[in-house]
C-alpha positions in Angstrom: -26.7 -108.2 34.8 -25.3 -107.5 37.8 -28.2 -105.0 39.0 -30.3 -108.0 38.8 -29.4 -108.9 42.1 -30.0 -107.2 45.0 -27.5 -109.3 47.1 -24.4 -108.6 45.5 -22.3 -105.8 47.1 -22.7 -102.1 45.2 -19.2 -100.9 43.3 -17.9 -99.3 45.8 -18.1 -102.3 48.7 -17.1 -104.4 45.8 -13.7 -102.9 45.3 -13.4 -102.7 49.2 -13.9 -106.6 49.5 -11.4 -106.9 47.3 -8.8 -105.2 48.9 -9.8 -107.6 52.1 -9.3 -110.7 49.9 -5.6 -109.5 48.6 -5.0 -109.0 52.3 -6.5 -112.2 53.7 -3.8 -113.5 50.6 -1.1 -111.6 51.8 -1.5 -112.9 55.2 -1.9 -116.2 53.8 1.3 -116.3 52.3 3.1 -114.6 55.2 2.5 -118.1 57.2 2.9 -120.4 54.7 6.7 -118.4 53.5 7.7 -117.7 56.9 9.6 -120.6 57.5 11.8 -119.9 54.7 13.6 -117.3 56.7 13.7 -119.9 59.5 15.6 -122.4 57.1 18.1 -119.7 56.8 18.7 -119.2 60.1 21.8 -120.9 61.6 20.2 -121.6 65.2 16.5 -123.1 63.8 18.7 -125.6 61.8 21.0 -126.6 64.9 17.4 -127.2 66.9 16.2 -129.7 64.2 19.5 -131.2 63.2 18.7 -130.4 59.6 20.5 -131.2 56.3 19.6 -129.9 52.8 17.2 -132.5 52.2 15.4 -132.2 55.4 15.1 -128.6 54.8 13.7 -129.3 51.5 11.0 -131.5 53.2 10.1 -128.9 55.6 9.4 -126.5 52.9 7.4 -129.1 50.8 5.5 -130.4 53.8 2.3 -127.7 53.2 2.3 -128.0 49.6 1.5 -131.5 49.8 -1.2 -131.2 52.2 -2.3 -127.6 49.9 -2.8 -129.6 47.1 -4.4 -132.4 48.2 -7.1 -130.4 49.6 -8.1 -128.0 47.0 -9.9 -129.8 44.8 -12.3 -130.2 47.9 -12.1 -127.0 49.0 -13.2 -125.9 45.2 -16.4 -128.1 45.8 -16.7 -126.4 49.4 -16.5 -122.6 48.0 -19.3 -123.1 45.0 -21.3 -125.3 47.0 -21.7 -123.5 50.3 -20.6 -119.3 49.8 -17.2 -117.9 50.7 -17.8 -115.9 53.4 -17.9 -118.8 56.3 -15.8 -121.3 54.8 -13.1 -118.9 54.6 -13.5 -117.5 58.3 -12.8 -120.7 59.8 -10.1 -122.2 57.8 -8.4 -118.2 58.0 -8.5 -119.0 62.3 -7.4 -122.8 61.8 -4.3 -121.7 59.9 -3.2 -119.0 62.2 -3.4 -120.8 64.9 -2.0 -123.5 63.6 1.3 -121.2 62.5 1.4 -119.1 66.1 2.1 -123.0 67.4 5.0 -123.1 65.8 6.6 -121.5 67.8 6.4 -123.6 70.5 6.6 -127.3 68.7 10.2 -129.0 70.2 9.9 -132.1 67.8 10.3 -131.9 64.1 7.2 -134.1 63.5 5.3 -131.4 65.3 6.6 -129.0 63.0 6.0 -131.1 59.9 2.4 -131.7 61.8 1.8 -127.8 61.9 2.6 -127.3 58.6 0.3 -129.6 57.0 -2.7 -128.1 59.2 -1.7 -124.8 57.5 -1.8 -126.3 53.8 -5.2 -127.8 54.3 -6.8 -124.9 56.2 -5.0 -122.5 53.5 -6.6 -124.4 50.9 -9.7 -122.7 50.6 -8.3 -119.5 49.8 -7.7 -119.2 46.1 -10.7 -120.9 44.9 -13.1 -118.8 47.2 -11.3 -115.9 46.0 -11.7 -116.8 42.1 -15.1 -117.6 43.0 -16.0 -114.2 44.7 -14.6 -112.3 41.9 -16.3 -114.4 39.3 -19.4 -113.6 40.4 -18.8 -109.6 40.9 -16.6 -108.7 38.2 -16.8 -108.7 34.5 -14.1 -109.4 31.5 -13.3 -105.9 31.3 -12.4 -105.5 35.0 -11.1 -109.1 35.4 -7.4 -108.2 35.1 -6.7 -105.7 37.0 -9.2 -107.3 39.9 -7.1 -110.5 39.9 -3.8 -108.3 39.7 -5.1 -106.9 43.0 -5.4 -110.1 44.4 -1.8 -111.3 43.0 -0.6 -108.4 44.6 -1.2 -109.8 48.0 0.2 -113.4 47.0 3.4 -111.4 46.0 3.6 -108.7 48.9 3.0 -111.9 51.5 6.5 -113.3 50.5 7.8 -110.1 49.7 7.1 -108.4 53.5 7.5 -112.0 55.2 11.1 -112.2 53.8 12.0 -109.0 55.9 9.8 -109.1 58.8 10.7 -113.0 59.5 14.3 -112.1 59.4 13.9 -108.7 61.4 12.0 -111.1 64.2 14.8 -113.6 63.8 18.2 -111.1 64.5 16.0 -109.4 67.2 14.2 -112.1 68.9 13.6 -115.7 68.0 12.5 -118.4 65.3 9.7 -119.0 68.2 8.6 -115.3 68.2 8.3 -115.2 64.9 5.7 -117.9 64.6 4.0 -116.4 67.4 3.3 -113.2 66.0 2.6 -113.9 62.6 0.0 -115.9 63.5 -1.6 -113.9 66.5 -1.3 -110.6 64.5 -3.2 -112.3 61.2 -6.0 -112.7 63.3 -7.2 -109.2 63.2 -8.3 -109.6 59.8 -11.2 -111.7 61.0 -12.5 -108.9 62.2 -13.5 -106.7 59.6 -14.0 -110.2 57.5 -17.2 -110.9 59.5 -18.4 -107.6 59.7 -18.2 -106.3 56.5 -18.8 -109.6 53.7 -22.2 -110.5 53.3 -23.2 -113.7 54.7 -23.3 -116.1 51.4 -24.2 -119.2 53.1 -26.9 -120.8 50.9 -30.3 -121.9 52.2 -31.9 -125.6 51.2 -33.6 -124.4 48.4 -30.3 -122.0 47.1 -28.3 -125.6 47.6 -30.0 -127.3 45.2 -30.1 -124.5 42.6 -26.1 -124.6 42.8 -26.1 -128.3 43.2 -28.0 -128.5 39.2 -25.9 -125.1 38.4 -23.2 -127.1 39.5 -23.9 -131.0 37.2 -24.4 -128.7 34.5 -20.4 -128.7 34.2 -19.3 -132.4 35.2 -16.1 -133.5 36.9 -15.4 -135.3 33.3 -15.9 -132.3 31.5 -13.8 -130.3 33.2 -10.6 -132.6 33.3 -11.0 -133.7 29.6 -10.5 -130.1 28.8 -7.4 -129.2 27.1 -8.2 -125.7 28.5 -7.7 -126.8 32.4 -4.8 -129.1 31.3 -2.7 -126.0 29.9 -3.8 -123.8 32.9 -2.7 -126.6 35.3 0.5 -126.8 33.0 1.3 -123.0 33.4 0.7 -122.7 37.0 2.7 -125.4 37.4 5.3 -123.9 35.6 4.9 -120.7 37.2 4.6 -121.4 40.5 7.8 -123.4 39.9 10.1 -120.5 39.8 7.6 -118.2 42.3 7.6 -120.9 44.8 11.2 -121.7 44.3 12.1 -117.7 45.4 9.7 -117.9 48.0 11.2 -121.3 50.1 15.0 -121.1 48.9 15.9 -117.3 47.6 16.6 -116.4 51.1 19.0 -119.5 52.0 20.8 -118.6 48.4 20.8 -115.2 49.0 22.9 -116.2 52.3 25.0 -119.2 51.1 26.1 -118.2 47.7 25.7 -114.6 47.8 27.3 -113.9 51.1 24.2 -111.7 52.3 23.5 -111.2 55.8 20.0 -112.6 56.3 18.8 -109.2 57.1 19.5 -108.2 53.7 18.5 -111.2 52.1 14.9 -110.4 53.4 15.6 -106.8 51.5 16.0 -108.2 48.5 13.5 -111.0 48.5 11.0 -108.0 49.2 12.5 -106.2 46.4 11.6 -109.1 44.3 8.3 -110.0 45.4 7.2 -106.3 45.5 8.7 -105.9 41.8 6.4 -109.0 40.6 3.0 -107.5 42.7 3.3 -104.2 40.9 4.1 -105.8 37.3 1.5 -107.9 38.0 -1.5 -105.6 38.6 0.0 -103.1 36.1 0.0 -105.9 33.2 -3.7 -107.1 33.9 -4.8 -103.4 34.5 -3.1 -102.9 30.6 -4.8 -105.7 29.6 -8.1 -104.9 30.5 -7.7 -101.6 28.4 -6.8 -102.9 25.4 -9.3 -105.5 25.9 -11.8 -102.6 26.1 -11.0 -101.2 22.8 -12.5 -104.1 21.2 -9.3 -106.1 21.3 -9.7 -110.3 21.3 -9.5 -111.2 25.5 -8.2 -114.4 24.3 -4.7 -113.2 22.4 -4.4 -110.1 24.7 -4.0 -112.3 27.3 -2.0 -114.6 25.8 0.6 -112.5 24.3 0.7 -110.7 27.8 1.4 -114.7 29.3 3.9 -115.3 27.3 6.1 -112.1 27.7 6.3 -112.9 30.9 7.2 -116.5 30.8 10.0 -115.4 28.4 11.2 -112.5 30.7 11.3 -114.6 33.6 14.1 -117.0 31.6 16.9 -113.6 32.7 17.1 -115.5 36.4 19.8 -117.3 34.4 21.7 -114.3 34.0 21.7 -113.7 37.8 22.8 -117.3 38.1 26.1 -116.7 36.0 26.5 -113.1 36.9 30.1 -112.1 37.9 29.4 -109.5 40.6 26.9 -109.5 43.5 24.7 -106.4 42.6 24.6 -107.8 38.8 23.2 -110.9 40.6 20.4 -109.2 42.5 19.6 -107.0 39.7 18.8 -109.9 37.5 17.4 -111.8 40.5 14.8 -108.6 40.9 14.2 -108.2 37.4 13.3 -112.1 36.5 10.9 -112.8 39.0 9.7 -108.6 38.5 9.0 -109.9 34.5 7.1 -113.0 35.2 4.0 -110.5 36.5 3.5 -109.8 33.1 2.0 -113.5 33.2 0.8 -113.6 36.9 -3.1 -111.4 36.2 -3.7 -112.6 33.0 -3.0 -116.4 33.1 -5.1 -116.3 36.2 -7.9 -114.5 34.2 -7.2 -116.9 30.8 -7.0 -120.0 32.6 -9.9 -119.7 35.7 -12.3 -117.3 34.8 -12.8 -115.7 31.1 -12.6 -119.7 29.3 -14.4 -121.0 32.3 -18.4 -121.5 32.7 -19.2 -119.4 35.7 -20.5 -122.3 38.1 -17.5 -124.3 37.9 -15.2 -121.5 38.7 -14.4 -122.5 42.0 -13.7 -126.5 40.9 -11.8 -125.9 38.1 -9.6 -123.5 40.4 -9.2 -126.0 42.8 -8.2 -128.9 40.2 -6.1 -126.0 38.9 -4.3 -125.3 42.6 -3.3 -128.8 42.8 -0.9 -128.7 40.2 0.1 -124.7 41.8 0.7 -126.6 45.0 2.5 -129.7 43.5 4.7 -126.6 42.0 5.8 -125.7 45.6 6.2 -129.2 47.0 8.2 -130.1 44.0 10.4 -127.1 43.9 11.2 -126.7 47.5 12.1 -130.8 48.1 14.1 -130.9 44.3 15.9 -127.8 44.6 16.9 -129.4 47.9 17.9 -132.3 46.2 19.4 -130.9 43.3 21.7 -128.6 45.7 22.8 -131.4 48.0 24.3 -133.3 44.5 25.7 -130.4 43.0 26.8 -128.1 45.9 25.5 -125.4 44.5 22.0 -123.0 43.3 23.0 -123.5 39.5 21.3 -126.5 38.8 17.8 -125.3 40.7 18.0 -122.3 38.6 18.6 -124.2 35.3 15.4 -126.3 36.3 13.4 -123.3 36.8 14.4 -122.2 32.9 13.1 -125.3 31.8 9.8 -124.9 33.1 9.2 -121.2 32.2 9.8 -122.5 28.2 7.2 -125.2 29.2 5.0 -122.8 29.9 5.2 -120.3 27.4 4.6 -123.1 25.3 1.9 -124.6 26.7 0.3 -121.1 26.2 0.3 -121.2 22.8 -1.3 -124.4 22.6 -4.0 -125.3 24.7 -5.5 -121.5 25.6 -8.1 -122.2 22.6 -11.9 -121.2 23.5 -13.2 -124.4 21.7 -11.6 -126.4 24.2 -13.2 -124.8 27.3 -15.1 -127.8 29.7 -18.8 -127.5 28.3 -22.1 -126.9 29.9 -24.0 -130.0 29.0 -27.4 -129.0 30.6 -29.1 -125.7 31.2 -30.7 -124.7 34.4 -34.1 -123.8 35.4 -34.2 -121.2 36.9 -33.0 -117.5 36.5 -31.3 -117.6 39.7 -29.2 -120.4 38.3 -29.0 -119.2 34.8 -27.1 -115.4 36.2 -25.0 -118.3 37.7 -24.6 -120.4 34.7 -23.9 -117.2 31.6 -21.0 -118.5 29.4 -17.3 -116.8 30.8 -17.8 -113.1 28.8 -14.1 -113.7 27.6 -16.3 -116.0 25.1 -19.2 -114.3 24.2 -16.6 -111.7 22.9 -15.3 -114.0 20.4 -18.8 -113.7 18.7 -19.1 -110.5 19.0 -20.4 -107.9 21.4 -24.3 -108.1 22.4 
């Protein structure tokens, strides 16, 4: 099917694209994380007169904004292409972050962050939407492990390089960079995507492509619910590691915050490599003829389960059997990251809703990090210390597995109430191959 048109990029370019999406991610989530090792650093909290709960705020401040916009920015990404949308809102947000370094006010800090949540917005569901449209089932995992991989290495070289810029500079430099640096990525952005951005008559194919799957559809579906449910419960604990593991790391671990940056890369890399391995492993046994729907899910909830092992690095006696446990947890939970990404956005979802349903989807990933970084703030300023957060964070993973189990059902995908047209619009509009394969290959 793909061959059938001319404008999609060849294999090779494909894979290549790719790789600049799981960059553009990793950048992404250098700006948005950065400020975590900022948090931890003595002097940045003296400048804003912050407590624990302010801190908290800080960190929540772009996940509100995130979430608020990406049910929009869905609607932007399957209405109007990927390519353009995602150029400007990648300058807005860098920009934005580089002017961090020179706010003097905490409002203007607060004010910077939300700019980066709404700009930073577009870039999951543009990214779920590109590789809906140029990848199949059997490549879906490891394609969206790739991408993972750059929403893991972001936190995971940001942790370091934010504290390296930190000891040998300043909080401001840090900002600066980041965000001046990122920029280079525009470059070979514009030059080598094709431009997507659809003509009048291209509009209103995706605008019918689009009503075939309505707004109602798609949030009555017990399908969306559970994968809003599990990135929720997900991003919970990865968001948690990516705003507060470096201030634990330093508080109740005694770490310098050099080698708190170490270990939150050891982490985050851990959880990037799991990740792509598990959806790569996935695909294959998917490819022997296995069902998409229970490969994925078994691979979900082995990782929702293995996360549970941060509370052994919670209780741990010693300092290296903390980190080890701290490494392995969040290292486990890639088991889930590919493959509830595939199960819950792309392989139960029609093809032209793709990027909607990821946005509605992002909201509750976004809520995830607005709610973890301003509780666990909370929840340390009552109790004094990170044992509470980290009991939290096992109650959600359980959630999640759960949630697995139940709601991942193929009848319970949002329907396509209306065919279109045109065979432009019906490439668009093919059922998710994850459910053609539960009739059968054709």
């Amino acid at each position: 099917m793909e061959t059938s048109k001319p404008e999609a990029p060849g294999a090779a370019s494909r894979w290549t694209i790719l790789a600049l999406l799981a960059l553009g991610v990793l950048i992404s989530f250098v700006d948005r994380t950065s400020i975590s090792s900022a948090l931890a650093d003595p002097s940045f909290v003296r400048e804003f007169t912050l407590s624990s709960v302010d801190r908290g705020w800080i960190n929540s401040a772009f996940f509100w904004s995130y979430g608020l916009f990406q049910v929009p920015m869905g609607w932007v990404a399957d209405r109007y292409g990927v390519k353009w949308p995602y150029a400007v809102c990648f300058f807005l947000w860098c920009i934005a972050t580089a002017l961090m370094g020179a706010v003097t006010a905490l409002y203007s800090l607060i004010l910077m962050r939300l700019i980066i949540g709404v700009a930073e917005a577009i870039v999951i569901p543009a990214s779920y939407r590109w590789i809906r449209n140029n990848f199949d089932e059997s490549q879906n995992g490891f394609a969206v492990g790739i991408l993972a991989m750059g929403n893991k290495f972001g936190p995971a070289i940001g942790a370091p390089v934010g504290a390296w810029f930190i000891v040998n500079y300043s909080w401001k430099i840090m900002f600066i960079a980041t965000g001046v640096v990122g920029l280079l990525w525009l470059v070979p952005w514009l030059l080598m995507v094709r431009n997507d951005f659809p003509s009048k008559a291209q509009l209103a194919v995706a605008n019918r492509s689009a009503q075939a799957v309505t707004f109602r559809s798609i949030l009555s579906s017990p399908v969306v619910w559970g994968g809003m449910i599990t990135n929720f419960c997900y991003g919970y604990f990865t968001f948690y590691c990516m705003t507060w593991m470096p201030a634990y790391l330093v508080e109740q671990r005694g770490l310098s915050l050099e080698k708190s940056g170490l270990y939150t890369f050891f982490s985050f890399a851990g959880i990037a490599i799991v990740a792509a391995v598990a959806g790569w492993g996935a695909d294959r046994i998917i490819a022997r003829g296995n069902d998409p729907i229970v490969v994925r899910k078994a691979f979900i909830i082995a990782g929702f389960i293995g996360g549970c092992t941060v509370m052994l690095g919670a209780y741990a006696d010693t300092l290296n059997m903390a980190l080890f446990w701290n490494v392995l947890s969040l290292s486990l939970l890639g088991l889930t990251t590919a493959n509830n990404l595939v199960l819950s956005r792309l392989t139960l979802i029609p093809r032209q809703a793709i990027g909607l349903v990821t946005g509605v989807q992002q909201v509750a990933t976004s809520m995830a990090g607005g709610v973890a970084a301003s509780l666990s703030g909370w929840l340390l300023h009552v109790s004094g210390n990170y044992d509470l957060p980290m009991m939290v964070i096992l109650v959600f993973l359980l959630v999640g597995a759960l949630a697995t189990v139940i709601l991942f059902r193929p009848q319970w995908s949002p329907k396509v109430t209306e065919p279109t047209p045109t065979k432009t619009a019906a490439s668009d509009d093919a059922p998710p191959a994850g459910l053609k394969s539960q009739h059968g290959k054709s």
